[in-house]
TORKOL-4160 file (C-alpha; in steps of 0.2 Angstrom, whole numbers, padded with zeros to 4 digits, m for minus):
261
<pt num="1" X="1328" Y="0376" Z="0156"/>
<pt num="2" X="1331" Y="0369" Z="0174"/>
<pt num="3" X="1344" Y="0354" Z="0177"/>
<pt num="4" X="1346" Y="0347" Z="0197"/>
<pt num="5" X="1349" Y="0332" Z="0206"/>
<pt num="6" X="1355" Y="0330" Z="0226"/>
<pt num="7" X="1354" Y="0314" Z="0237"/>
<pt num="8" X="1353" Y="0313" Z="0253"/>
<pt num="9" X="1371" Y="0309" Z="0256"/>
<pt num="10" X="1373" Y="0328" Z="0249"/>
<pt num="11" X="1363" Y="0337" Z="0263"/>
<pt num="12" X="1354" Y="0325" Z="0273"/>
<pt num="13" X="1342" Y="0340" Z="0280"/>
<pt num="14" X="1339" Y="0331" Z="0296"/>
<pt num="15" X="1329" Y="0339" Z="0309"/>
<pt num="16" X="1327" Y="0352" Z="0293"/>
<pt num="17" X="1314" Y="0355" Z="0282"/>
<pt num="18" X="1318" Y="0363" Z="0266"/>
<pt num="19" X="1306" Y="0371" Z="0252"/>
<pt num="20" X="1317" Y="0372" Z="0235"/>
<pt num="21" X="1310" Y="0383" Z="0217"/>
<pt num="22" X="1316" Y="0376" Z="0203"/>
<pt num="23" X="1309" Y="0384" Z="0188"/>
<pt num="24" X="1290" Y="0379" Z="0190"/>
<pt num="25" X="1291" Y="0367" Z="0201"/>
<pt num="26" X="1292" Y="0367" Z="0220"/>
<pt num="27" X="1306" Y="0352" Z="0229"/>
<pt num="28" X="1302" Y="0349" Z="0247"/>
<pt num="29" X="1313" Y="0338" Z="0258"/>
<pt num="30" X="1313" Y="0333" Z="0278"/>
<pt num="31" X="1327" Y="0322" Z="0283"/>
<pt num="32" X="1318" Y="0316" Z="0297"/>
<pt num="33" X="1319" Y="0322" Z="0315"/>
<pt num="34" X="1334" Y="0314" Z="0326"/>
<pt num="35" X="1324" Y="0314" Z="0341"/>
<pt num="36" X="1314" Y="0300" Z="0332"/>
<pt num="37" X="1330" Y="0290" Z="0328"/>
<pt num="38" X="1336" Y="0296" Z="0311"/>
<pt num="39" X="1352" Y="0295" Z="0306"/>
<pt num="40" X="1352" Y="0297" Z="0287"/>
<pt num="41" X="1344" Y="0303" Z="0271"/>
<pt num="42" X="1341" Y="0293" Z="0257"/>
<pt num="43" X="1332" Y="0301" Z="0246"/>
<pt num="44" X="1335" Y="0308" Z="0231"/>
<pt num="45" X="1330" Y="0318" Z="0214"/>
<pt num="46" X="1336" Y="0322" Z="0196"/>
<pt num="47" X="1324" Y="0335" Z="0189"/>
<pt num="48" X="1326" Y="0341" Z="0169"/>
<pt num="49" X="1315" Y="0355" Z="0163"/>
<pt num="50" X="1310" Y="0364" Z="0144"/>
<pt num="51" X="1301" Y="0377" Z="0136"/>
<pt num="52" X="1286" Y="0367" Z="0138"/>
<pt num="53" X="1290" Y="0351" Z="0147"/>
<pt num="54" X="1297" Y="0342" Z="0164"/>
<pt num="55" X="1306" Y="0329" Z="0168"/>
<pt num="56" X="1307" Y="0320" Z="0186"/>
<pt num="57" X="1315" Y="0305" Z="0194"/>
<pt num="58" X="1311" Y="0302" Z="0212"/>
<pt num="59" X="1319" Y="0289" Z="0223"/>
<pt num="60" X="1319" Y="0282" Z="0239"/>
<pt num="61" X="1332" Y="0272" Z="0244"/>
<pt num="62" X="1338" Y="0259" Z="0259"/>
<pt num="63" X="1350" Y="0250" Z="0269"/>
<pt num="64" X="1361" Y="0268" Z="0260"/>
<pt num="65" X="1360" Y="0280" Z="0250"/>
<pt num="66" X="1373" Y="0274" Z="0235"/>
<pt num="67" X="1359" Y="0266" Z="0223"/>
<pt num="68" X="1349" Y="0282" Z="0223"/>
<pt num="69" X="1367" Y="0291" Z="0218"/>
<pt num="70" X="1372" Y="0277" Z="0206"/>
<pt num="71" X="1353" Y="0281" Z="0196"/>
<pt num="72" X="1356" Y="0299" Z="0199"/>
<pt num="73" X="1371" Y="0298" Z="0190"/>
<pt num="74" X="1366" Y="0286" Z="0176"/>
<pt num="75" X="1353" Y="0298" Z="0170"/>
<pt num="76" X="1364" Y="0315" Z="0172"/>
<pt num="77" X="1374" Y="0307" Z="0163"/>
<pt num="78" X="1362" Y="0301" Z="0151"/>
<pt num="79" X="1354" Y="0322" Z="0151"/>
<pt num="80" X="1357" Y="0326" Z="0134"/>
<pt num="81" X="1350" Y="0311" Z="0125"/>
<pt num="82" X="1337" Y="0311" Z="0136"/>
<pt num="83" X="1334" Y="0330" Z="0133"/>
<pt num="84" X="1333" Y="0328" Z="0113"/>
<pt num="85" X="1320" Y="0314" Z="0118"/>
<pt num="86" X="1307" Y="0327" Z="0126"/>
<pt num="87" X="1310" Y="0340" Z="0115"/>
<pt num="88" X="1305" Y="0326" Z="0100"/>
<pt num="89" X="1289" Y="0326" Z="0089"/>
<pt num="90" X="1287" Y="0310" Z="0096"/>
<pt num="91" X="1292" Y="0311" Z="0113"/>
<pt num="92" X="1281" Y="0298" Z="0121"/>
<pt num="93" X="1289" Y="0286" Z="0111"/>
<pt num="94" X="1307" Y="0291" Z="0113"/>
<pt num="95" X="1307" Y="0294" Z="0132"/>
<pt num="96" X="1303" Y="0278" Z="0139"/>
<pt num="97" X="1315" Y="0271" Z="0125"/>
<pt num="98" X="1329" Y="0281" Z="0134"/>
<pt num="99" X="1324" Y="0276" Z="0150"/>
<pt num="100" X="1322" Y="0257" Z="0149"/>
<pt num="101" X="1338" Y="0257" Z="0140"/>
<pt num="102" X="1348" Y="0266" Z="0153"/>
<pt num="103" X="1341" Y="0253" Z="0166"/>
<pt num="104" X="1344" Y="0239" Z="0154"/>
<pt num="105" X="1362" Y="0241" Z="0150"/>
<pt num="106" X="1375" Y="0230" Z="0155"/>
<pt num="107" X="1386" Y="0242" Z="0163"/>
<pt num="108" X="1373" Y="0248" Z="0176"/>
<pt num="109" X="1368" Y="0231" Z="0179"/>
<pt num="110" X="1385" Y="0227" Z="0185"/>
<pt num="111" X="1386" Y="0242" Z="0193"/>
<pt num="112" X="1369" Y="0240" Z="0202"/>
<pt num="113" X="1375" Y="0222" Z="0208"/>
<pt num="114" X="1390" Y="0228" Z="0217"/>
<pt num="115" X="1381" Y="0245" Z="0225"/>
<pt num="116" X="1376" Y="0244" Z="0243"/>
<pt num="117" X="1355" Y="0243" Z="0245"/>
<pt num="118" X="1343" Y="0246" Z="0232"/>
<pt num="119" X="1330" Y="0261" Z="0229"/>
<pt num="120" X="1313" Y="0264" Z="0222"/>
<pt num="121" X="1311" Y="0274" Z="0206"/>
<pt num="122" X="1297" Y="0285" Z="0199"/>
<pt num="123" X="1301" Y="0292" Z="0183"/>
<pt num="124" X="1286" Y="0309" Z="0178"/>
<pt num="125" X="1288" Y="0315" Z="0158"/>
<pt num="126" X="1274" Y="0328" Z="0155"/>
<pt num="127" X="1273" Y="0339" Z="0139"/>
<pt num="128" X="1259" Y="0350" Z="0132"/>
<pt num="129" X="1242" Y="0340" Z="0139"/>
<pt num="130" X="1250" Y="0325" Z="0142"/>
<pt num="131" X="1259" Y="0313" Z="0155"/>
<pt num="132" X="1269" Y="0298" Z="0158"/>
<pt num="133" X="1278" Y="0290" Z="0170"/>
<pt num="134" X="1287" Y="0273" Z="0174"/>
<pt num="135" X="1285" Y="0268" Z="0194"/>
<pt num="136" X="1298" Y="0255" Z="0203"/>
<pt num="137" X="1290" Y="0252" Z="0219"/>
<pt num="138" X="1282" Y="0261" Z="0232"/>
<pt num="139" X="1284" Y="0280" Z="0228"/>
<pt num="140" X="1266" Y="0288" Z="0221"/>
<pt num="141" X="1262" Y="0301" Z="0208"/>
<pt num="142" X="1246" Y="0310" Z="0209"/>
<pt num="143" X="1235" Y="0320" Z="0197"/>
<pt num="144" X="1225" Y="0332" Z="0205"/>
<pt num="145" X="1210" Y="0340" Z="0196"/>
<pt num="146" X="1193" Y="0344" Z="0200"/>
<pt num="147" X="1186" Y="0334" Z="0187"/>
<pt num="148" X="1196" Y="0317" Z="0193"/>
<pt num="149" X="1191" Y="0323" Z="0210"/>
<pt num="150" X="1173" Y="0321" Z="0207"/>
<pt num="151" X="1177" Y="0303" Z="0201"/>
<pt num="152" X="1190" Y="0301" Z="0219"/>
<pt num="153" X="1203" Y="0299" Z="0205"/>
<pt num="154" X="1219" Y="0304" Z="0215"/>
<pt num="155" X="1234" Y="0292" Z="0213"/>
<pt num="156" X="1242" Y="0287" Z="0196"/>
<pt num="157" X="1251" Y="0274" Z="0200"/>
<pt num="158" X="1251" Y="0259" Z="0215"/>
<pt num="159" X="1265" Y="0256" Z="0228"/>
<pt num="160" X="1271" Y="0241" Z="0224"/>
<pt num="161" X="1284" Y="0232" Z="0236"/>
<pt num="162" X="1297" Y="0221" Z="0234"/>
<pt num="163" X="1302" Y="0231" Z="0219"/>
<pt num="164" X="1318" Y="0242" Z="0216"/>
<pt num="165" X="1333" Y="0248" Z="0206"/>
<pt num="166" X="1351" Y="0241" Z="0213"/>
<pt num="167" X="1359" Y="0227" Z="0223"/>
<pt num="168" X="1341" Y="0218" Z="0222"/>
<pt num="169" X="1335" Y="0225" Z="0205"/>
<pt num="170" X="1316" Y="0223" Z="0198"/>
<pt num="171" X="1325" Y="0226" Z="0181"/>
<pt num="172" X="1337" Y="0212" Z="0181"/>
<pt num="173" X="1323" Y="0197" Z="0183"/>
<pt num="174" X="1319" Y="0188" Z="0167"/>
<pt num="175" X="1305" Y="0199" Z="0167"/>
<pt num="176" X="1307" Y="0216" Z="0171"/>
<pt num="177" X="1292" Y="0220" Z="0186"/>
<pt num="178" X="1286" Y="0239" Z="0185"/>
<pt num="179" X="1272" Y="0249" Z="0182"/>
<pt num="180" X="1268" Y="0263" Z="0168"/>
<pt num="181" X="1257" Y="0273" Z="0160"/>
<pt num="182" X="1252" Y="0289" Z="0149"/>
<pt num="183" X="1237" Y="0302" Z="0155"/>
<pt num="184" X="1230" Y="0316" Z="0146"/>
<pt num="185" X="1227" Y="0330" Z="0155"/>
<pt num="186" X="1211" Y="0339" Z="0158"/>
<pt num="187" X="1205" Y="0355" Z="0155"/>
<pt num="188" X="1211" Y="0370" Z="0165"/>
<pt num="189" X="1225" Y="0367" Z="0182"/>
<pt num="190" X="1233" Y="0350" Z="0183"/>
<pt num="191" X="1241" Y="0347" Z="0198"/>
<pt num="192" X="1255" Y="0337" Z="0199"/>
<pt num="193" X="1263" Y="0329" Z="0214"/>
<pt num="194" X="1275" Y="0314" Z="0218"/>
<pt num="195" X="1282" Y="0311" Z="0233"/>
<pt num="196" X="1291" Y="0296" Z="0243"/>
<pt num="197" X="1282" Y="0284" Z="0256"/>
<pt num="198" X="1287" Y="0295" Z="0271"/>
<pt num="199" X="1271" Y="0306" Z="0269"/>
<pt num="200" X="1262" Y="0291" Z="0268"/>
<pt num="201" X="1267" Y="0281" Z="0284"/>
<pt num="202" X="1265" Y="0296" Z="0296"/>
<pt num="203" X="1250" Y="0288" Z="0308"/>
<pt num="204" X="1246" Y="0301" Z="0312"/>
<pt num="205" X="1242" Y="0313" Z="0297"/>
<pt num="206" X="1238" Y="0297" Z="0288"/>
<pt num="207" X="1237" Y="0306" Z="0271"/>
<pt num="208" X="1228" Y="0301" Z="0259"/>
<pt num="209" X="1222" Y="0308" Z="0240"/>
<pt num="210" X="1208" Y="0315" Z="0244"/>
<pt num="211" X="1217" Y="0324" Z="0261"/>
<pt num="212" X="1230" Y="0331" Z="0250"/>
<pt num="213" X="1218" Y="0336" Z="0237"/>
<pt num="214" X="1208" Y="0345" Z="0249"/>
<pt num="215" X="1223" Y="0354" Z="0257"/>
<pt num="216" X="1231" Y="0358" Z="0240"/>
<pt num="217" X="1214" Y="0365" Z="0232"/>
<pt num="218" X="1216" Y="0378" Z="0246"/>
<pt num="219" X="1233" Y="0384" Z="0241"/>
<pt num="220" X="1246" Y="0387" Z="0229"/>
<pt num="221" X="1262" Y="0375" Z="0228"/>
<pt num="222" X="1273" Y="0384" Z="0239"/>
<pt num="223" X="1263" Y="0384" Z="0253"/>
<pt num="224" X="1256" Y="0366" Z="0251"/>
<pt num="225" X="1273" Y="0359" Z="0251"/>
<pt num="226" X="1278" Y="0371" Z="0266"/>
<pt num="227" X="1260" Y="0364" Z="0275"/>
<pt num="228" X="1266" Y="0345" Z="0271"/>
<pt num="229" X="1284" Y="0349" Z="0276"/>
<pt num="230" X="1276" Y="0358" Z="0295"/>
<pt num="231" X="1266" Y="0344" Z="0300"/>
<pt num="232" X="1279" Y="0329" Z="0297"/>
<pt num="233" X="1290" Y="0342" Z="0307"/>
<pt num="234" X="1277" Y="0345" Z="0321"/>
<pt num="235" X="1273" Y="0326" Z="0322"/>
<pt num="236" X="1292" Y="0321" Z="0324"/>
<pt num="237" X="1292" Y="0308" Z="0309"/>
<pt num="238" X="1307" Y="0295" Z="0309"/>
<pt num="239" X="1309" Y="0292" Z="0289"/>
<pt num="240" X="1313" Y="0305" Z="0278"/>
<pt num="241" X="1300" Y="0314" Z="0263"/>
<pt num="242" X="1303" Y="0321" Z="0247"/>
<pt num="243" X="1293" Y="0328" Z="0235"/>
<pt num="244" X="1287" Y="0337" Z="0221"/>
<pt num="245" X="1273" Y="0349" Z="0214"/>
<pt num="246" X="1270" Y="0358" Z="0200"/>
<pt num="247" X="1254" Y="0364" Z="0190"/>
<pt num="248" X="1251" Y="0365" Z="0173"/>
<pt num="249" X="1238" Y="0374" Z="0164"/>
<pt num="250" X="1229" Y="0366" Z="0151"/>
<pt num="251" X="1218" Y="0375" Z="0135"/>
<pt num="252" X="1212" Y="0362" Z="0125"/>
<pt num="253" X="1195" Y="0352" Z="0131"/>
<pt num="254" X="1202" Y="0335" Z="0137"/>
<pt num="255" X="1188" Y="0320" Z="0132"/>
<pt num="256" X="1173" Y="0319" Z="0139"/>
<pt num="257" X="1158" Y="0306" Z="0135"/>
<pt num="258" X="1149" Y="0305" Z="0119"/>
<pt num="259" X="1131" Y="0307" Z="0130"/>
<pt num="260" X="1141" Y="0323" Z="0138"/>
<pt num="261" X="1144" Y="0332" Z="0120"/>
C-alpha cells in the first residue's frame, strides 16, 4: 500500500531528470532545462496504491503552481474515503462518486476562485481487468497492448483545451466540461502510461502513440521512463514533463468478436 504526492513547487527538478519507484509503478519528472528559459515546475501528482489496484491524479498547472497544490491537497485529504471507495465491491461506481464530489463542493470551489492559475487534471482508477479515468484538459492516458496496437488504438482519452481545475474552472460552469470513461483490459501485459503535454510538444521527438508503443514494447518501465526522460534532456525542452507507467498483468480473456469465438 503506496501513498505520494509532490508538486513542482516542492523540488522543481529543473535542469534534473528524475526516475521515482513507487510500488509498481515508475514517476518520471523533468523540470525543464534553464537554458531553454525555465523558471518553474508546475506539475504535480498524488498517487494511492492496494493490494490489487491504483490510484493516480496527474496535473499540469499554469501561470503557478498553487492549483495543482490546492487539488493535491483536496484529495490527500479526501485518502481515506477515497481508499474505502477502491477497495469496494462496487468500486466503479463509488470512485467517480468521490471524485466529482470533491470537485463539486462548495468549499473547493471558493477555494479554487481565490488560488492563483488553474491546472489540468487526469484522474486513472484501475482494479483487477479494468480502467477508469476522468480527464480535465490536455493531459493523456494511454493503454498500451498488442492487441489495441493492431487496431493503432493508443490514447484513452483527447486533450481537450480551454478546460481546467482553479481560478478558471471547467467544474464551476452550469455544466461541468470533462471527459470519462471505463476500459476493460485485454488478455496478458497492459501497459499503462499518462503523462503531461510536455512530451507531446517537443518538435523534435514529436511523440506520438504508436512512437511510444514502439519504444516501450522494447523495454521494461524503468528504462522507458529513463529513455523519455534522456531525450527531452538531450533536446533542451523549455516546459516541464511528468509521467507515469505501470503494467498490469491480466489472466482472464478480455471480449473478442462473436465470428472470432
Amino acid at each position: 500500500m503506496q501513498t505520494f504526492s509532490w508538486t513542482g513547487d516542492q523540488d522543481a527538478f529543473l535542469d534534473t531528470t528524475d526516475v521515482k519507484q513507487i510500488g509498481s509503478l515508475v514517476l518520471g519528472r523533468l523540470g525543464g532545462m534553464t537554458q531553454a528559459g525555465q523558471t518553474k515546475n508546475e506539475d504535480g501528482v498524488v498517487l494511492f496504491t492496494g493490494e490489487n489496484w491504483e490510484f493516480v491524479l496527474l496535473m499540469d498547472a499554469h501561470h503557478s503552481a498553487d492549483s495543482a497544490k490546492l487539488v493535491a491537497e483536496t484529495f490527500l485529504q479526501a485518502e481515506p474515503e477515497l481508499r474505502k471507495a477502491c477497495e469496494a465491491v462496487t468500486a466503479f461506481g463509488q470512485v467517480p462518486t468521490v471524485i466529482t464530489d470533491q470537485l463539486s463542493r462548495s468549499s473547493f470551489l471558493e477555494a479554487c476562485r481565490n488560488v492563483n492559475g488553474e491546472t489540468a487534471c487526469l484522474f486513472v482508477f484501475r482494479k483487477d481487468a479494468y480502467v477508469w479515468w476522468l480527464s480535465i484538459g490536455d493531459c493523456l492516458f494511454y493503454l498500451f497492448h498488442s492487441e489495441l496496437a493492431e487496431m493503432g488504438e493508443f490514447e484513452q482519452n483527447t486533450r481537450h483545451f480551454y478546460e481546467w481545475i482553479g481560478q478558471q474552472n471547467a467544474w464551476s460552469l452550469p455544466v461541468p466540461s470533462y471527459t470519462t470513461g471505463t476500459r476493460q483490459l485485454r488478455k496478458g501485459k497492459n501497459r499503462l502510461f499518462m503523462t503531461t503535454d510536455g512530451l507531446l510538444e517537443c518538435p523534435v521527438l514529436n511523440m506520438n502513440g504508436q512512437k511510444l508503443y514502439d519504444l516501450l514494447s522494447r523495454v521494461d518501465d524503468d528504462a522507458f521512463v529513463q529513455r523519455l526522460l534522456s531525450d527531452l534532456e538531450s533536446h533542451v525542452v523549455r516546459d516541464s514533463s511528468t509521467f507515469v507507467c505501470w503494467t498490469v498483468d491480466i489472466a482472464e480473456e478480455g471480449l473478442i468478436p462473436s465470428d472470432k469465438l
